[in-house]
C-alpha positions in Angstrom: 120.5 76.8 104.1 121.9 77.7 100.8 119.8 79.3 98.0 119.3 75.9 96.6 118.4 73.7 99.3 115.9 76.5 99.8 114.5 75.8 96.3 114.2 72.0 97.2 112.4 73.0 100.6 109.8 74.6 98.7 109.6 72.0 96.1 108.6 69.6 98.8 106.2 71.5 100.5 104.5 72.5 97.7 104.0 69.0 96.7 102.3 68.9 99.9 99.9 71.8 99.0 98.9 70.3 95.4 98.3 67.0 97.0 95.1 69.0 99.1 97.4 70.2 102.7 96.6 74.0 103.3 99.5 76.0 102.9 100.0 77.5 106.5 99.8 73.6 107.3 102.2 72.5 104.7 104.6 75.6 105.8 104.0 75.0 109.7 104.8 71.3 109.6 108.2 71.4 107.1 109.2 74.1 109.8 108.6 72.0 112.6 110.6 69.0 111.1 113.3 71.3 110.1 115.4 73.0 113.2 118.1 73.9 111.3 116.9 76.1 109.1 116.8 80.0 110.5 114.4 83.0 110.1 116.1 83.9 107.5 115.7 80.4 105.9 112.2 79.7 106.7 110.8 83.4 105.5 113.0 82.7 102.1 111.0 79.2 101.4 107.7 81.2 102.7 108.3 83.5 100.0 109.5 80.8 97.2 106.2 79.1 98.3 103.6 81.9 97.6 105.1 83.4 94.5 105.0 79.8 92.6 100.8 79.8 94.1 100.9 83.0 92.7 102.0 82.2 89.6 100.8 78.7 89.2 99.7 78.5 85.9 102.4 80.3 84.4 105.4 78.6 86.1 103.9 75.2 85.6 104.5 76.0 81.6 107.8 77.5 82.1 108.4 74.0 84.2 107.9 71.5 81.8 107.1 68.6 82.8 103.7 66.9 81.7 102.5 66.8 85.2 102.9 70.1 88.0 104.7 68.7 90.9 106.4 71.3 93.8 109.6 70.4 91.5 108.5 71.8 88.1 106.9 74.8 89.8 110.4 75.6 91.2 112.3 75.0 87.7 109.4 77.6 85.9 110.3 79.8 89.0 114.2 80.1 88.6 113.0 80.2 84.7 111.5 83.2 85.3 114.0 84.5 87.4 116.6 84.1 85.4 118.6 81.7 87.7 121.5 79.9 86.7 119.8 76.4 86.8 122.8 74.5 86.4 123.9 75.9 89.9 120.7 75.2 91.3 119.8 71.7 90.4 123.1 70.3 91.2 122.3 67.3 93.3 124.7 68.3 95.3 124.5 68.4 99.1 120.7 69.2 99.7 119.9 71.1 96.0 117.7 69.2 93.9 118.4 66.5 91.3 119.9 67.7 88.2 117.2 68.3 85.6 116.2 65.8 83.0 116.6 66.1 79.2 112.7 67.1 79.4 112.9 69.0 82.0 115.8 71.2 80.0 114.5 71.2 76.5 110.3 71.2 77.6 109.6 74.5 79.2 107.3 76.5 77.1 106.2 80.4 77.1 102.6 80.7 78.8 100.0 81.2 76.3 98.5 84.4 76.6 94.7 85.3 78.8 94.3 82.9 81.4 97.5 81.1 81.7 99.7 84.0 81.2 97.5 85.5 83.7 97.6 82.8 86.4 93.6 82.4 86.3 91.6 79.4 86.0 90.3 78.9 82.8 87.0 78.8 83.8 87.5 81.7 86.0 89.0 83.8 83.3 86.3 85.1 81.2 84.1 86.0 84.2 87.1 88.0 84.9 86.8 89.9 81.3 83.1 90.3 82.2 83.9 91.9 85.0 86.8 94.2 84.2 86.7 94.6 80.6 89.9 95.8 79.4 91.4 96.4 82.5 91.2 92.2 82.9 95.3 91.6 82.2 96.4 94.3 84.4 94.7 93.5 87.4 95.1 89.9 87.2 98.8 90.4 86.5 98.8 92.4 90.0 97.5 89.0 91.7 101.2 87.5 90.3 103.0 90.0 92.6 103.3 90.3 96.7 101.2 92.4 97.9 102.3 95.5 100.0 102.4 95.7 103.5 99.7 98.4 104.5 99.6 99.9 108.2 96.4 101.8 109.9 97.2 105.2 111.8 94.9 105.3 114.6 93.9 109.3 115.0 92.7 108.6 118.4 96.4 108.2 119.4 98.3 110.1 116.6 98.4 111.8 113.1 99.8 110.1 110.0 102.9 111.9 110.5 103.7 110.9 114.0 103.0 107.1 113.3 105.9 107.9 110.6 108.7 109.3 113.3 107.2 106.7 115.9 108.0 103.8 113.3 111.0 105.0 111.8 112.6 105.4 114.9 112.0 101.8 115.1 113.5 101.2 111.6 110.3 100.8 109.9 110.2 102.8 107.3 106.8 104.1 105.7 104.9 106.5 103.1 101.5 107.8 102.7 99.3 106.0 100.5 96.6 108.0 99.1 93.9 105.7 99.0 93.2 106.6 102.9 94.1 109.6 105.2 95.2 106.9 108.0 97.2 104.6 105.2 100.8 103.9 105.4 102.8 101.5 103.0 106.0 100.2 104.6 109.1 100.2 102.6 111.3 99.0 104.7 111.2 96.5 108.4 107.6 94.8 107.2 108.7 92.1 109.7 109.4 94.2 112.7 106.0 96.1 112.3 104.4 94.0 115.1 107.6 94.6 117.5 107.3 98.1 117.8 105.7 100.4 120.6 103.6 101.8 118.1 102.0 98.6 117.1 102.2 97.4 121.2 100.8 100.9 122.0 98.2 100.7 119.5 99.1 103.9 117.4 99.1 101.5 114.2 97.3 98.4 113.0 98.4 95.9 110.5 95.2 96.8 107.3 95.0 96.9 103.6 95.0 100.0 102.4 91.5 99.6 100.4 90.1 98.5 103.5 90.7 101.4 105.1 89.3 103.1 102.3 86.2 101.1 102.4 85.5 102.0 105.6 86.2 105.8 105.2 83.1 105.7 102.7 80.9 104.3 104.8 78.2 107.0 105.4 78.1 106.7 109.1 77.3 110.1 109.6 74.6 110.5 111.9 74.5 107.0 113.2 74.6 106.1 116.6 74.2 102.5 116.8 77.0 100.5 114.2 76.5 96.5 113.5 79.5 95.2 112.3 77.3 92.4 111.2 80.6 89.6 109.5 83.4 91.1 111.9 85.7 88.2 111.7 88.8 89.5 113.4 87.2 92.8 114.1 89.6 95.2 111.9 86.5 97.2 110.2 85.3 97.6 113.2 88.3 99.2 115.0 89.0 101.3 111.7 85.0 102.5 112.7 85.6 103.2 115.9 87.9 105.4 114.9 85.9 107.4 113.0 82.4 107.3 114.8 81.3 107.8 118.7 78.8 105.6 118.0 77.9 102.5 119.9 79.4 99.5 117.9 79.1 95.9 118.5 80.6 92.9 116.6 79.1 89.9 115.8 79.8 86.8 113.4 78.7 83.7 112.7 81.6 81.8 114.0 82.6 83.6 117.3 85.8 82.2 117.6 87.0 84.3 114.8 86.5 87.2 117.1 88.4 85.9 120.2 91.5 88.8 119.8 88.9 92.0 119.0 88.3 92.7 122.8 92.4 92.7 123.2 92.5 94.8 120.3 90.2 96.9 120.8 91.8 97.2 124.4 95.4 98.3 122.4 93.1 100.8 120.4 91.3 103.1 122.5 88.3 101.5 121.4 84.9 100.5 122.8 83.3 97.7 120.8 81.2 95.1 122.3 81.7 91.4 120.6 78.1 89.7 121.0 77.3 86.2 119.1 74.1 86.0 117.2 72.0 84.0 119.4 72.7 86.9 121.9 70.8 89.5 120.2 66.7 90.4 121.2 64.5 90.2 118.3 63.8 93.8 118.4 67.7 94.7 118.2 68.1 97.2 116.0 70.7 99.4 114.5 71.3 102.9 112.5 74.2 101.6 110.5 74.1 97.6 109.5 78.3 96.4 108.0 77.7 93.1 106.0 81.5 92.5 105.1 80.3 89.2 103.8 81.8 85.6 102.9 82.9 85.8 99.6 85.8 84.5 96.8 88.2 86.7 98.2 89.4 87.1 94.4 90.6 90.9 95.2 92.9 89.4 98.0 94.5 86.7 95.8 98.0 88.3 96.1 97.8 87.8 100.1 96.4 84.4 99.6 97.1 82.7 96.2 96.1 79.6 97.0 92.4 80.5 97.2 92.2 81.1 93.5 92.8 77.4 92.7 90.7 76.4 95.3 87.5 77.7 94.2 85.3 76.3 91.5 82.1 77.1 89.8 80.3 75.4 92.3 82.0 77.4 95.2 81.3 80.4 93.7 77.3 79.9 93.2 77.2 78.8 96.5 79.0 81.9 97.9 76.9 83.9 96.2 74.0 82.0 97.6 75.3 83.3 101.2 75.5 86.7 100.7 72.3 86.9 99.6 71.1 85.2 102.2 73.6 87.0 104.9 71.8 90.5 103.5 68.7 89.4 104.1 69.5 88.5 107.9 71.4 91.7 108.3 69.0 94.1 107.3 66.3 92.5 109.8 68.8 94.3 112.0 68.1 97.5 110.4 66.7 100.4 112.4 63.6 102.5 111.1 65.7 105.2 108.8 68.8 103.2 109.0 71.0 102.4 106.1 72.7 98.7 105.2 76.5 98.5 103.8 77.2 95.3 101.2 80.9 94.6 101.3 83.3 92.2 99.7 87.0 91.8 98.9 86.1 89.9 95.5 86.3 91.2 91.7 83.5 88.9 90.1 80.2 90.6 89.2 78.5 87.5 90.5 79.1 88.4 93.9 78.9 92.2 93.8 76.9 94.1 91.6 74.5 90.9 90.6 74.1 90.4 94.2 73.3 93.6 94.7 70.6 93.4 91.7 69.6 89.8 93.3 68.9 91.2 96.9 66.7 94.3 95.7 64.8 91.8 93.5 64.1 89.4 96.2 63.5 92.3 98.7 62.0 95.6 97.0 61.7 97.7 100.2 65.3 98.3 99.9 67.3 100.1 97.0 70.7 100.6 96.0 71.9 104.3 96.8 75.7 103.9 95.9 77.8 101.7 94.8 81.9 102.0 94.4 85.0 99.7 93.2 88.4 99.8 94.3 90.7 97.7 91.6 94.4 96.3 92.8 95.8 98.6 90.1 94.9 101.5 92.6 97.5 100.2 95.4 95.3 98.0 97.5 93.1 94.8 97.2 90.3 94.6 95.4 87.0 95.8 97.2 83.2 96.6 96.5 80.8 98.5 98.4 77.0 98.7 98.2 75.2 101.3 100.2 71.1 100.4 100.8 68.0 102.2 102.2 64.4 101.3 102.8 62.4 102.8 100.1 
């Protein structure tokens, strides 16, 4: 495919994601219809497709049309770019149409806060609220890919032998300091999952905040670990690494946990998946994980189309959940045991009023800690609560 006809690929199947199809979907089916195009092709429109979620305000103005189709997202993009447009929209073979008189002469600068951003509007000053000053910067992050972060797993390696392992491999790596098991890849992000270190389970694909996340956990002294929202179980590897506790995974929907058993396999691990109806009434645990449902507003960059899916209504309703999700987990709270609030979101509403929300409606437990970790520090966006019976 050549650099236009890629542009036009994404054009279309963006049309398909603004018209309500997820964007795995819209991705999965243009790639099933089109044979011809190559890895090469199909990870080129991947990335064409993302960037304009990511920056869907922004390249909409640069666009300008009146209305945001797949098309003007892709004329803002090569805007921004800097892209010969002429060259681009040529018509020619399977490029796009030539662009329009309006389409020339109508894109715009974004207007600075929210569009300039890439935020909803409404979304915007919540954002303020939440990060003050820091608003612009962090938001601006969510307009950029998001790094490739890998897990050294200490029960098979150090830091430094994950390195050699993955180099030899043609991987290459650094040390990220926001974890002692974090390793950015630079180069061979796409081989990651073809090398003996990922197949022999010396590595695991996490953010680099997550790790840190769970490196704060006080789990000192615990012997019994609920991983009480698992999902696909990478908290609770990254614990098993650290702990010899007993650690069992459990979510609401189980099928998100079908691969942790394999994983844990590939690990070294010992975690036991259990669904909720499984567990006694009297089941109890030293350290409860609620890594609960939640925007997801810290992990925009990895999944931009969330951020235009979520509405005010969404959002109270999320927030509703977690609330009520802490109030489950911490039934499950041993006598001395201690409860962990986590979420991948930067709102307020879902962290620290949350927090504030749960200790109101349940005054046996209080807040002991609480800690942020912003995009700006290499990572997603994270926030941790730490709680203990009074």
């Amino acid at each position: 495919m050549t650099p236009a006809a890629r542009v036009a690929a994404a054009a279309e199947i963006l049309d398909g994601i603004l018209e309500g199809t997820p964007a795995e979907k819209a991705l999965a089916g243009w790639a099933r219809g089109s044979r011809f195009a190559g890895s090469k092709d199909r990870a080129a429109v991947r990335d064409h497709v993302f960037q304009a979620l990511r920056c869907l305000r922004s390249y909409a103005a640069l666009g300008g049309a009146k209305e945001t189709t797949g098309r003007s997202l892709m004329i803002g993009a090569m805007r921004a770019e800097g892209a010969d447009l002429a060259s681009i929209f040529s018509g020619e073979g399977h490029a796009p149409a030539p662009l329009s008189a309006q389409e020339l002469e109508g894109g715009r600068a974004p207007e600075a806060g929210a569009e300039a951003c890439d935020m909803p509007e409404w979304l915007w000053p919540a954002l303020c609220e939440a990060l003050g000053e820091g608003a612009a910067e962090e938001a601006g992050l969510m307009r950029e890919r998001a790094d490739v972060f890998l897990r050294v797993n200490p029960l098979y390696g150090s830091r430094a032998e994950a390195q050699a392992a993955l180099a030899e491999e043609g991987v290459v790596s650094e040390a990220h300091p926001l974890a002692q098991t974090a390793l950015k890849v630079l180069e061979g992000a796409r081989r990651v999952r073809l090398t003996h270190a990922f197949e022999d389970g010396l590595i695991e694909l996490q953010d680099a905040a997550s790790q840190a996340v769970v490196a704060w956990l006080p789990l000192e002294g615990a012997e019994t670990v609920l991983d009480y929202c698992a999902g696909g179980g990478g908290k609770s590897l990254a614990i098993a690494a650290r702990t010899a506790a007993r650690i069992v995974a459990t979510d609401i929907a189980p099928e998100r946990m079908k691969d942790v058993p394999a994983r844990a396999l590939r690990a070294g691990a010992s975690i036991t998946v259990k669904s909720l109806e499984d567990f006694a009434p009297d089941d109890c645990f030293d350290f409860v994980l609620c890594d609960a449902p939640c925007s997801g507003s810290g992990a925009w960059r990895r999944a931009p189309a969330g951020k235009w899916l979520l509405s005010e209504e969404r959002l109270a309703a999320l927030c509703e959940t977690q609330v009520d999700v802490l109030h489950h987990a911490a039934r499950r709270v041993a006598a001395g045991g201690q409860l962990a609030y986590v979420t991948c979101s930067l709102l307020t509403a879902e962290n620290e009023a949350v927090v504030a929300q749960f200790e109101a409606l349940a005054p046996e437990w209080h807040c002991t800690a609480q800690k942020r970790w912003l995009p700006s520090a290499g990572g997603d966006g994270f926030f941790g609560a730490i709680f203990t019976r009074k």
